[in-house]
N, C-alpha and C positions, 0 to 999 in steps of 0.2 A: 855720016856721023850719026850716032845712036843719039836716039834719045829718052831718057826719064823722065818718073813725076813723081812729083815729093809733097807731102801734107804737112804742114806742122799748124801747130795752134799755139797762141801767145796770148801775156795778159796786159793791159794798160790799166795798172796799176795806181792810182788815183788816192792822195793824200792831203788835206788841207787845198790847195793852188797847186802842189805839185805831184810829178808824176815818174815813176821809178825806170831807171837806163841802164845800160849795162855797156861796159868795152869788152867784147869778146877777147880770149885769152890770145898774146899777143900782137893783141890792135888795139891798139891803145887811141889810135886816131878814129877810131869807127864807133860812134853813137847812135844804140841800137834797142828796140825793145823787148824783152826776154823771149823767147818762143822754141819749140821743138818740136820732134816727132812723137805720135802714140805708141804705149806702149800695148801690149796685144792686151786688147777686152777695156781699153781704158775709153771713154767717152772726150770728146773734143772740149769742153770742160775743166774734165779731168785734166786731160796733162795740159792744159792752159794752164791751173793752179799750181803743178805738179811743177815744170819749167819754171813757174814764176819763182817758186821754192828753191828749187836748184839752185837758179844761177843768179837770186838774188837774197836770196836768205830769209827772205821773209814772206809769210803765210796772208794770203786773200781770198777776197770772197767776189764769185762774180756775180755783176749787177745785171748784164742784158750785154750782147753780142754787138758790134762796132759795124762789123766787115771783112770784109776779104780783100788780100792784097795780092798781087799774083806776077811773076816774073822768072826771066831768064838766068841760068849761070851756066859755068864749064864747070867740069869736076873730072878732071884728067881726058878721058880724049867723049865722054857725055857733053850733050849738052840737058841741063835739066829745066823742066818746067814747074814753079814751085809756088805754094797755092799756100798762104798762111791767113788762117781764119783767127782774128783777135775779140778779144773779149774786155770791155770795163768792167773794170775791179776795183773793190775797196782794200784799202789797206787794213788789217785785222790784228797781226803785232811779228816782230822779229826785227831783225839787225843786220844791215845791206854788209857788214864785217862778215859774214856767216856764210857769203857766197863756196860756190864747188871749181874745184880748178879750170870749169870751160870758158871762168869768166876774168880777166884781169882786176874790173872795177863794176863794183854796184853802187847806186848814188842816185838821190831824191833832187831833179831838175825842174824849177818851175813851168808849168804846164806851156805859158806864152814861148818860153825860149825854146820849148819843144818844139816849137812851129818851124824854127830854125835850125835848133841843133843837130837835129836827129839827121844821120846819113842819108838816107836813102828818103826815094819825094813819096813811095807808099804808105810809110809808116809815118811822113810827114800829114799826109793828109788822113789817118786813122786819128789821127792827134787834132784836127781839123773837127772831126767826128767827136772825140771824146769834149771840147772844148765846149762843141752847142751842147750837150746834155750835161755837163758839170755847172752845179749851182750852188758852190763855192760851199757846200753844207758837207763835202763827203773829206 
């Protein structure tokens, strides 16, 4: 079996106590934190902010870089290896309404529930990360 590797960068979005999710479009069960691929000449950063945009509607600023989360999938007869570097972020201004069709649902979840909600235990524990450096001021 063949295999890839895939980069994407995302943001943890950071609002009062809470912190921005998304259901990817058609999964509506899967709680998740925004994130994508770059686009050619764009800085890791960059389309951190760029995805946070996308597929939540609204515009931020990043504060200082979290970590790396790093795992397996299949993607037809690949298996990939996928390496998503996330970034805390402040909320800046826009409307989780304003999401792009890759996303079902955007929505502002309190940072604690995120310890739990979030699907998957990498983005559980970035959230882990973002919780010791939030001091309830952002």
């Amino acid at each position: 079996m063949s295999i890839e590797r895939e980069r994407s960068y995302g943001g943890v979005v950071v609002r009062d106590a809470e912190v921005l999710v998304i259901a990817p479009a058609g999964r509506l069960e899967v709680t998740t934190l925004p994130k994508g691929g770059a686009n050619p000449g764009e800085s890791e950063q960059q389309t951190a902010l760029r995805e946070v945009r996308e597929e939540t509607g609204v515009t931020a600023r990043v504060l200082e870089r979290l970590g790396v989360v790093e795992y397996w999938y299949r993607r037809g007869g690949l298996r990939v290896f996928k390496t998503v570097g996330y970034y805390l972020c402040d909320y800046v201004s826009g409307d989780t309404a304003d999401h792009d069709d890759e996303v079902d649902e955007a929505r502002w979840l309190p940072l604690e529930a995120a310890r739990t909600e979030l699907s998957y235990p990498g983005e559980r524990l970035i959230i882990e990360r973002a919780l010791s450096k939030h001091h309830g001021d952002r």
